[in-house]
C-alpha positions as semicolon CSV with decimal commas, in nm:
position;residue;x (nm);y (nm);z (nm)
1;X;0,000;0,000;0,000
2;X;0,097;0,371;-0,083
3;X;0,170;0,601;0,137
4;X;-0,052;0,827;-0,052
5;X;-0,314;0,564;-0,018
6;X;-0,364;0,509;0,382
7;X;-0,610;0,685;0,580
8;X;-0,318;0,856;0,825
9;X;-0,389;0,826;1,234
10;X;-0,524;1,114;1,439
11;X;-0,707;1,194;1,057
12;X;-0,429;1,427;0,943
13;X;-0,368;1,319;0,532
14;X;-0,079;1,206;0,419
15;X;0,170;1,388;0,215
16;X;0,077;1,433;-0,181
17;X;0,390;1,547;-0,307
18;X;0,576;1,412;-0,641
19;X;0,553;0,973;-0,624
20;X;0,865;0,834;-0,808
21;X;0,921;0,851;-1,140
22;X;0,899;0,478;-1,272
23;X;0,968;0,381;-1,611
24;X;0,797;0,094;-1,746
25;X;0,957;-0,202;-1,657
26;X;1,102;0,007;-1,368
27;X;1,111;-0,143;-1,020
28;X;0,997;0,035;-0,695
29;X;1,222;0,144;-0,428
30;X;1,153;-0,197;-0,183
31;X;1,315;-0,400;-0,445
32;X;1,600;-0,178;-0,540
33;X;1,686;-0,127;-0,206
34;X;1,720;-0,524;-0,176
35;X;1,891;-0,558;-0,532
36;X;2,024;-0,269;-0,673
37;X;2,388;-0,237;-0,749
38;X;2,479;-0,614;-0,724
39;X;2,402;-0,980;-0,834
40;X;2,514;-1,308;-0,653
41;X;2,858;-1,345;-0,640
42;X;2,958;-1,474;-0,963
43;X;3,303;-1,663;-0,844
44;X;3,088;-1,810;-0,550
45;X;2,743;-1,776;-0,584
46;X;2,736;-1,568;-0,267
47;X;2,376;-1,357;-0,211
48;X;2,483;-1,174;0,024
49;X;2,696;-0,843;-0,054
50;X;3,074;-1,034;0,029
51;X;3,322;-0,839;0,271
52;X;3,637;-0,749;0,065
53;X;3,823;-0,687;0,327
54;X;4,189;-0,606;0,132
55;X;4,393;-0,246;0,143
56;X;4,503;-0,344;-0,244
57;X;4,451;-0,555;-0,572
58;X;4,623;-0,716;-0,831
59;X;4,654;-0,610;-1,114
60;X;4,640;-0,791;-1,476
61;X;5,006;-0,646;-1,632
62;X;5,151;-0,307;-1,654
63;X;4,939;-0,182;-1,896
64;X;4,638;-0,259;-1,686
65;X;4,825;-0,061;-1,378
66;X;4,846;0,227;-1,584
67;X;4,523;0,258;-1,694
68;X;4,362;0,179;-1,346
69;X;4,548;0,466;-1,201
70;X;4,487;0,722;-1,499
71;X;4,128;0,607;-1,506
72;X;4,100;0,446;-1,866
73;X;4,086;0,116;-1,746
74;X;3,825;-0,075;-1,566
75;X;3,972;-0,202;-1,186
76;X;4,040;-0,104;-0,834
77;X;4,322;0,141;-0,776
78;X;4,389;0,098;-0,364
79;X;4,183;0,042;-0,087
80;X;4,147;0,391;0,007
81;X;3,962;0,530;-0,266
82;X;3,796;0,152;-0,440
83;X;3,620;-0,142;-0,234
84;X;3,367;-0,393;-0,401
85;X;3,185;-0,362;-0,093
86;X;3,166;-0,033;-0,045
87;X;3,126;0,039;-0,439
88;X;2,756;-0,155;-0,386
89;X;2,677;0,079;-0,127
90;X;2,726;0,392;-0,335
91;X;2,542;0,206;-0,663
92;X;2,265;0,073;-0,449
93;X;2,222;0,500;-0,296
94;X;2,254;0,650;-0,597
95;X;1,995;0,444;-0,749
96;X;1,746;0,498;-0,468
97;X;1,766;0,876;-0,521
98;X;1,743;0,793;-0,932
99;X;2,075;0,793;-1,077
100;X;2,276;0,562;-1,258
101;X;2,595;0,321;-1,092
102;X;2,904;0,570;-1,110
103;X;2,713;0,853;-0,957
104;X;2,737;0,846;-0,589
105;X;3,001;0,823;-0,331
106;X;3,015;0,698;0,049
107;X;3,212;0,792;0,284
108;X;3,344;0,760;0,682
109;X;3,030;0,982;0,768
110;X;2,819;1,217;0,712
111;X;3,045;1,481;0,858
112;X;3,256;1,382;0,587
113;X;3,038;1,374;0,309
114;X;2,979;1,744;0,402
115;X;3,293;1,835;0,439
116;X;3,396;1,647;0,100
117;X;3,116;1,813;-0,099
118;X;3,133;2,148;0,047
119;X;3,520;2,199;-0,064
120;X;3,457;2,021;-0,356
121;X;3,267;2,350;-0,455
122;X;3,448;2,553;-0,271
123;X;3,713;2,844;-0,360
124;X;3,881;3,156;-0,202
125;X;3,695;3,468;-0,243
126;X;3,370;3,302;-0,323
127;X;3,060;3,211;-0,098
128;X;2,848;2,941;-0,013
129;X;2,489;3,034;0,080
130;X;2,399;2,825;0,351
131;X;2,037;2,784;0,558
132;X;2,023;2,914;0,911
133;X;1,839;2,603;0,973
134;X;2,118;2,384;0,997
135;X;2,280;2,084;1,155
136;X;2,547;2,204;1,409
137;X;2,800;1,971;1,264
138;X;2,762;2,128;0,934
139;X;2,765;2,488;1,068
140;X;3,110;2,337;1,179
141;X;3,211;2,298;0,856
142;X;3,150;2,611;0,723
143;X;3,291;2,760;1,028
144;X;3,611;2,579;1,098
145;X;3,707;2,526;0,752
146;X;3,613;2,715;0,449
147;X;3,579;3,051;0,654
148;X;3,966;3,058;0,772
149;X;4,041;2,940;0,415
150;X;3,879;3,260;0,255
151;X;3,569;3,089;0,153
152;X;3,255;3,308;0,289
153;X;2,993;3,158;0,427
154;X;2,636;3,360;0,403
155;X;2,318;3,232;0,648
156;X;1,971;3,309;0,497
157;X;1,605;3,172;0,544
158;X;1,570;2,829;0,357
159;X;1,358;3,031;0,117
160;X;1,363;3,092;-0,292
161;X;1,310;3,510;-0,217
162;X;1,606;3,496;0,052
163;X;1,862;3,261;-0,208
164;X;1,740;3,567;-0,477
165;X;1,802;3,860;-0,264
166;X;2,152;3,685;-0,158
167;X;2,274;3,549;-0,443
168;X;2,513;3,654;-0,675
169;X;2,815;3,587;-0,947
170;X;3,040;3,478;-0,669
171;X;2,751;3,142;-0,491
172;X;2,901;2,854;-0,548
173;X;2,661;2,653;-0,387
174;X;2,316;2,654;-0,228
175;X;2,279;2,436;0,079
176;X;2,001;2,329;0,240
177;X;1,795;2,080;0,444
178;X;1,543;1,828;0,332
179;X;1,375;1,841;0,703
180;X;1,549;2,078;0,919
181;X;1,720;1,942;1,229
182;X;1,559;1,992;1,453
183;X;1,276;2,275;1,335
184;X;1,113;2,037;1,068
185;X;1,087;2,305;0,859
186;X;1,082;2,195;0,467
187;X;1,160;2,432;0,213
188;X;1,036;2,427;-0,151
189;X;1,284;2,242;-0,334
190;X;1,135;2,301;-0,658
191;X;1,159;2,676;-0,580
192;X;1,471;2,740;-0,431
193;X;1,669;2,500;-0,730
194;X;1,493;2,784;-0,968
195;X;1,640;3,025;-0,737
196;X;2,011;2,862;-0,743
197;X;2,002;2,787;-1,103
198;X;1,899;3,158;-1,162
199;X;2,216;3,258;-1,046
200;X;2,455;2,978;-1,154
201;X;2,473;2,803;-0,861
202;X;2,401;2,460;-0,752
203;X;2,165;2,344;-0,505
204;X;2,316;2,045;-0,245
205;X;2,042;1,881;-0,029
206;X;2,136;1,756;0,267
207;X;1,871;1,451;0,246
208;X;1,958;1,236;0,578
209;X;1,601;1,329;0,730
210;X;1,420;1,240;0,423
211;X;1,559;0,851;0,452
212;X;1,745;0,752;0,205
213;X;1,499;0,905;-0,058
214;X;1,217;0,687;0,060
215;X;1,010;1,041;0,216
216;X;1,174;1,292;-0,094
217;X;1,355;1,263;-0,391
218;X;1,525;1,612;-0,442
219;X;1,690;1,540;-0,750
220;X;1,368;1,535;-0,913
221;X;1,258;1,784;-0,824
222;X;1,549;2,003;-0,954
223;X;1,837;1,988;-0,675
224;X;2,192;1,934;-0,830
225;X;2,308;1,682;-0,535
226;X;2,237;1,487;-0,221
227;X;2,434;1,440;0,109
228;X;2,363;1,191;0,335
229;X;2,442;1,043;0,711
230;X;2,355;0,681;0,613
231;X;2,458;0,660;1,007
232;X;2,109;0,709;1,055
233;X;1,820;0,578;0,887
234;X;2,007;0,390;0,623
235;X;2,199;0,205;0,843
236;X;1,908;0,260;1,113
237;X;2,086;-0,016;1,379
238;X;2,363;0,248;1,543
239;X;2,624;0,020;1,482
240;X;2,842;0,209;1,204
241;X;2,865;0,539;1,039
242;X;2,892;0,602;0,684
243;X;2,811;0,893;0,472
244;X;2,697;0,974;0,079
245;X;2,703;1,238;-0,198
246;X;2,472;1,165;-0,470
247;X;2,570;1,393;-0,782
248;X;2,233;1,441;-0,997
249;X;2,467;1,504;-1,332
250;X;2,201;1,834;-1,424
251;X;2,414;2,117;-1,320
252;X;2,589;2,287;-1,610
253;X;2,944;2,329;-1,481
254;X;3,061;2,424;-1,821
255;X;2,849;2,792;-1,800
256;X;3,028;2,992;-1,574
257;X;3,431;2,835;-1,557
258;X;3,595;3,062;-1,343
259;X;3,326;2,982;-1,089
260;X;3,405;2,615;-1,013
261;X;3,765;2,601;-1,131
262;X;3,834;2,242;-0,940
263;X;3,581;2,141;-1,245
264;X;3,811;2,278;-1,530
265;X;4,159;2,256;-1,371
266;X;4,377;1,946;-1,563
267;X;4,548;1,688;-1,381
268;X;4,890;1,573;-1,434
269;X;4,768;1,363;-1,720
270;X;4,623;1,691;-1,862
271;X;4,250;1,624;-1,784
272;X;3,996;1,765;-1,609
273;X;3,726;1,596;-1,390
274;X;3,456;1,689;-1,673
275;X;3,623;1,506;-1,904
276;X;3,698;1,180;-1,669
277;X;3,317;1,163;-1,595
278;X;3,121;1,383;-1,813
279;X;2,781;1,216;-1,627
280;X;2,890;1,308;-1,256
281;X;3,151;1,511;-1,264
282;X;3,067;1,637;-0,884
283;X;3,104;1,267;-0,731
284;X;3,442;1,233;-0,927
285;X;3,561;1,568;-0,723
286;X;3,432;1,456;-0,421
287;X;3,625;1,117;-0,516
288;X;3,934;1,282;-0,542
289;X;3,920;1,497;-0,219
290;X;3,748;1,289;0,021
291;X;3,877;0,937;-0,058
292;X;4,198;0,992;-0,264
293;X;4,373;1,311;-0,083
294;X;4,214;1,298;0,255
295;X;4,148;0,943;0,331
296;X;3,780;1,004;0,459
297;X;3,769;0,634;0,340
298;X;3,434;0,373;0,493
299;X;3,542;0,021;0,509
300;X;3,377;-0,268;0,386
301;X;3,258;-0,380;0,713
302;X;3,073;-0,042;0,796
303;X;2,948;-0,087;0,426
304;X;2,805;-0,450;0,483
305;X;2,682;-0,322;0,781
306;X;2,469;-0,057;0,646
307;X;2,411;-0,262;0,330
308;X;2,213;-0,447;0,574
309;X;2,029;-0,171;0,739
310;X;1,947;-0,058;0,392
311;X;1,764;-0,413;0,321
312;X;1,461;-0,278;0,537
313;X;1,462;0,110;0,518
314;X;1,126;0,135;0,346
315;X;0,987;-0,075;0,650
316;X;1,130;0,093;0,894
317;X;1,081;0,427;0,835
318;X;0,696;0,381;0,752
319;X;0,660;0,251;1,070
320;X;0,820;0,545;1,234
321;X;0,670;0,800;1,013
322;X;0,340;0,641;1,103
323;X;0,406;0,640;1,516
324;X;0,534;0,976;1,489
325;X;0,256;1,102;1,363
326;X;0,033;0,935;1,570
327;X;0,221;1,016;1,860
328;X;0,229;1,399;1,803
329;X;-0,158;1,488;1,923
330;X;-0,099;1,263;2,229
331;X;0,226;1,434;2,342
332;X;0,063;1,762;2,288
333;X;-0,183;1,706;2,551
334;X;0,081;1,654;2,800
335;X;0,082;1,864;3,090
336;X;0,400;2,034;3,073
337;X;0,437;2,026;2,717
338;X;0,394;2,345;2,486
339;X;0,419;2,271;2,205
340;X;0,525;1,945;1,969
341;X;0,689;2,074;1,635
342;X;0,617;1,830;1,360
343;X;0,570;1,933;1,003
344;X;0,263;1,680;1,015
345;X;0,095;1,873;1,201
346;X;-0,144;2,087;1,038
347;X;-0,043;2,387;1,250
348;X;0,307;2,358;1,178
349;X;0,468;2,663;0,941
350;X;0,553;2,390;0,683
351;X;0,269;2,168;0,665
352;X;0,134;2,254;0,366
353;X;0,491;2,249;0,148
354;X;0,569;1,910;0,330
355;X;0,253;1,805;0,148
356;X;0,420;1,907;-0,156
357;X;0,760;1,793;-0,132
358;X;0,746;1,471;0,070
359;X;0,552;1,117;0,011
360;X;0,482;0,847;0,207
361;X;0,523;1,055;0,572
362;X;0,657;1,389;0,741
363;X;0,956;1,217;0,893
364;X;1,034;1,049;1,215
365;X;1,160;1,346;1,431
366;X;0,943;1,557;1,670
367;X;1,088;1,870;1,875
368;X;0,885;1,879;2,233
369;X;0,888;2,239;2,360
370;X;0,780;2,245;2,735
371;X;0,704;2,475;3,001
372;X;1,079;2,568;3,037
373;X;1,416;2,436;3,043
374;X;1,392;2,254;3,415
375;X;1,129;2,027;3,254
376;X;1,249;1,948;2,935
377;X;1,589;1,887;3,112
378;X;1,410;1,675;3,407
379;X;1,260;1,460;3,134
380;X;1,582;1,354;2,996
381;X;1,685;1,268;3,368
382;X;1,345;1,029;3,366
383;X;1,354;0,832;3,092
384;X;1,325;0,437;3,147
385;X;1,244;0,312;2,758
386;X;1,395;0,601;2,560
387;X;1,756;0,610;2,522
388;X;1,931;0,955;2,630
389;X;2,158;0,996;2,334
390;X;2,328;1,212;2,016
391;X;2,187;1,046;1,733
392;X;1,834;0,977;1,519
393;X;1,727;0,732;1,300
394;X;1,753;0,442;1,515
395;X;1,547;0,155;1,575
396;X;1,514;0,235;1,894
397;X;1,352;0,568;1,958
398;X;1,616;0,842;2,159
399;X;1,578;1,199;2,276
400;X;1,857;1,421;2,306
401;X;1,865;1,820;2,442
402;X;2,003;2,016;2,147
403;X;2,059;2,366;2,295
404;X;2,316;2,158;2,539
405;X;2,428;1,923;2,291
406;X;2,418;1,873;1,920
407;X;2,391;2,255;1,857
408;X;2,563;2,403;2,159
409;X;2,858;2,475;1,880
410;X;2,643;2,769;1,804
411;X;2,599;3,123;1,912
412;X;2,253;3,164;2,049
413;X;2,085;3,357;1,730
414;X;2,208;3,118;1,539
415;X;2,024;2,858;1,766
416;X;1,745;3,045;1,802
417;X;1,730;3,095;1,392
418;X;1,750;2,683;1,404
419;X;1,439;2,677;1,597
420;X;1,665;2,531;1,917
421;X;1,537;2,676;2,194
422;X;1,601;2,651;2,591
423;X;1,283;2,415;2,642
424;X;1,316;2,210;2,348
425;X;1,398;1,797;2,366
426;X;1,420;1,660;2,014
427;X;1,276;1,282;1,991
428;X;1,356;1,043;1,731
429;X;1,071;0,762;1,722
430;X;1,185;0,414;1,655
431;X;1,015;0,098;1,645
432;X;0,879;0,067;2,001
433;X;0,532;0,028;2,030
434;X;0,358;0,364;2,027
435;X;0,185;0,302;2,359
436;X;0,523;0,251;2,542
437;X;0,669;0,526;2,374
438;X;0,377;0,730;2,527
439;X;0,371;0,619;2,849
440;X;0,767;0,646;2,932
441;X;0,731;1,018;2,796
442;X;0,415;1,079;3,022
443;X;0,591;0,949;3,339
444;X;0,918;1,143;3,228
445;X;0,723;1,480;3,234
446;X;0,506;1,420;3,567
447;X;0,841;1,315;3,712
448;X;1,010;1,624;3,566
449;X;0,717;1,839;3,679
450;X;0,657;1,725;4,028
451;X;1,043;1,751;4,080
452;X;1,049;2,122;4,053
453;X;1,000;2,344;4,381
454;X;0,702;2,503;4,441
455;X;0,678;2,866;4,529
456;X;0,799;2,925;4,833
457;X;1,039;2,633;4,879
458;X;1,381;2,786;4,694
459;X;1,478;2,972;5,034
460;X;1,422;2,690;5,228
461;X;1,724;2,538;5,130
């Protein structure tokens, strides 16, 4: 059944935004994310992805050396930059966000895919236009690393009039967030990539929240390239990190040269990235600088591991989407609790786009605001079933205070402009049964709550 299709608890309707594209003869995304990208083992009949656990390869003569290394010639160069393993990851990825084998690339994490992609774009005297609803560890990034090399780094609103009003001849890259961490705002993807384009620039989608493409598909609906953390729901066990770029092959690199010289700059061999691979030139740069010249290099173990997580993403992240929503009208009427931000919520400042941009579910991630910090603090302190800890996309559902945590990295407006506030706990649902999820939550919050002093009782210490 569709997501489009099911009635949707607590009678809020589902997302209607774009269903994938399917060619005839196509398969849907619960098969490729079984099958794509690899066939039994042909040498042993093997069904399961092997492990290739080896830092090198042999190679056929010296001819065939020199080819692998200047790219003419079919084979794996070293174990830092080409894994059979791993190379099924990045096939099976790309192909769940629509693109062809050859077009995505994993990595250590998704700190690194970031970092990989971001420089990949990046050069001195230019400027990446970033959202101010961002992930902490990407602010990081742009912080830390292209600021002190001379690349600027410009935070608007994840909106097409704010990427027109900012951007100019020197954007070399729009970035933004599929669900923002932990506001759940959505932009218009559709929008904003008319906004990049219009000024030469491409727009990089960092998809983690959206699930491996199961809830969105950005590159269809005109974004140039996809990061994720397949740490999370792609892996969705907490047992290895790993992270992806997805190059879309649509952005014209050609138009403006001087923008993206990385792009147009030859090699020893006297050729340029375009001409190596015409069809994704972005995930042969990120290649090159992540995996050959900084090492940020995932082994084949992480990659079986999240090969396996991969097997049931479409299963798993229904049934979170579907407790999550659920969930969020119950939590809502907890005494103590403010507020529950969730773009499924018709009350939420981007319900109505999320209806536009996403399918099958508003994501798995709710922000609690409560009364004030004591209680959202105090409810951490309480939990029995939920796990107090820095990630999402787990199987097992865990909270996490980001003003203190994840985003503390921050100055305050810029938490503030990520909709982390004092009072907020962000929850990622997992496969618990709702019910318990409920219930520890509600006994968390009275605890919280009847812990605090009443008036009167502070100078009585």
């Amino acid at each position: 059944m569709n997501g489009n299709d099911r009635h949707e608890p607590g009678g809020v309707p589902p997302p209607d935004g774009p269903s994938e594209a399917r060619p005839d003869g196509a398969q849907g995304f619960a098969t490729r994310q079984l099958h794509a990208g690899q066939r039994p083992d042909p040498a042993t009949g093997a069904r399961a992805v092997p492990i290739y656990a080896t830092t090198s390869y042999q190679f056929q003569d010296a001819a065939h050396a020199e080819g692998v290394f200047a790219g003419t010639a079919a084979g794996n160069q070293y174990g830092r930059m080409d894994n059979p393993t791993v190379r099924v990851l990045a096939d099976r990825l790309a192909d769940l966000e629509g693109r062809p084998p050859g077009s995505g690339v994993v990595l250590s994490s998704g700190q690194a895919a970031t970092s990989a992609v971001m420089l990949a774009l990046a050069s001195p005297g230019r400027e990446w236009l970033v959202t101010n609803q961002l992930f902490g560890g990407t602010a990081a990034v742009a912080n830390k690393i292209l600021d002190p090399l001379g690349v600027r780094v410009r935070y608007v609103d994840p909106d097409p009039d704010a990427v027109r009003a900012a951007a100019g001849p020197d954007t070399v890259g729009v970035w933004v967030e599929t669900l923002a961490n932990p506001s759940g705002t959505v932009p218009d993807l559709p929008a904003l990539a008319d906004a990049a384009h219009a000024a030469g620039a491409p727009l990089v989608v960092d998809n983690t929240f959206a699930c491996g493409g199961y809830l969105c598909l950005p590159l269809a609906q005109g974004a140039d390239a996809v990061v994720h953390s397949a740490t999370k729901w792609i892996g969705g066990h907490g047992v290895a990190l790993g992270g992806a770029v997805i190059d879309g092959g649509s952005f014209d690199w050609h138009a403006d040269p001087d923008r993206h010289p990385g792009f147009h700059r030859p090699d020893a061999r006297g050729r340029t990235v375009l001409q190596k691979a015409p069809h994704a030139p972005l995930a042969a740069r990120v290649k090159d600088l992540g995996l050959t010249t900084m090492g940020m290099t995932l082994g084949p173990q992480e990659a079986f591991l999240l090969l396996q997580g991969l097997e049931t993403l479409s299963l798993r992240v229904q049934r979170c989407c579907d407790t999550a929503l659920a969930l969020a009208p119950r939590l809502g009427e907890l005494e103590g609790v403010r507020e529950v931000v969730y773009p499924g919520l018709p009350g939420h400042p981007s319900h109505q786009v999320a209806r536009r941009v996403l399918r099958h579910g508003y994501g798995a991630v709710l922000g609690l605001a409560f009364e004030d910090e004591a209680t959202a603090r105090g409810t951490l302190d309480r939990l029995r079933l939920i796990s107090h800890l820095a990630n999402i996309g787990d199987a097992k559902t865990v909270a996490i205070h980001p003003w203190t945590t994840t985003h503390a990295g921050l100055r305050e407006p810029a938490r503030r402009a990520a909709g982390v506030t004092p009072d907020l706990v962000r929850l990622s649902v997992g496969l618990e049964d709702p019910g318990d999820i409920l219930a520890d939550l509600a006994q968390a919050v009275r605890g919280a709550r009847e812990a605090r002093p009443h008036p009167g009782e502070e100078g009585n210490a």
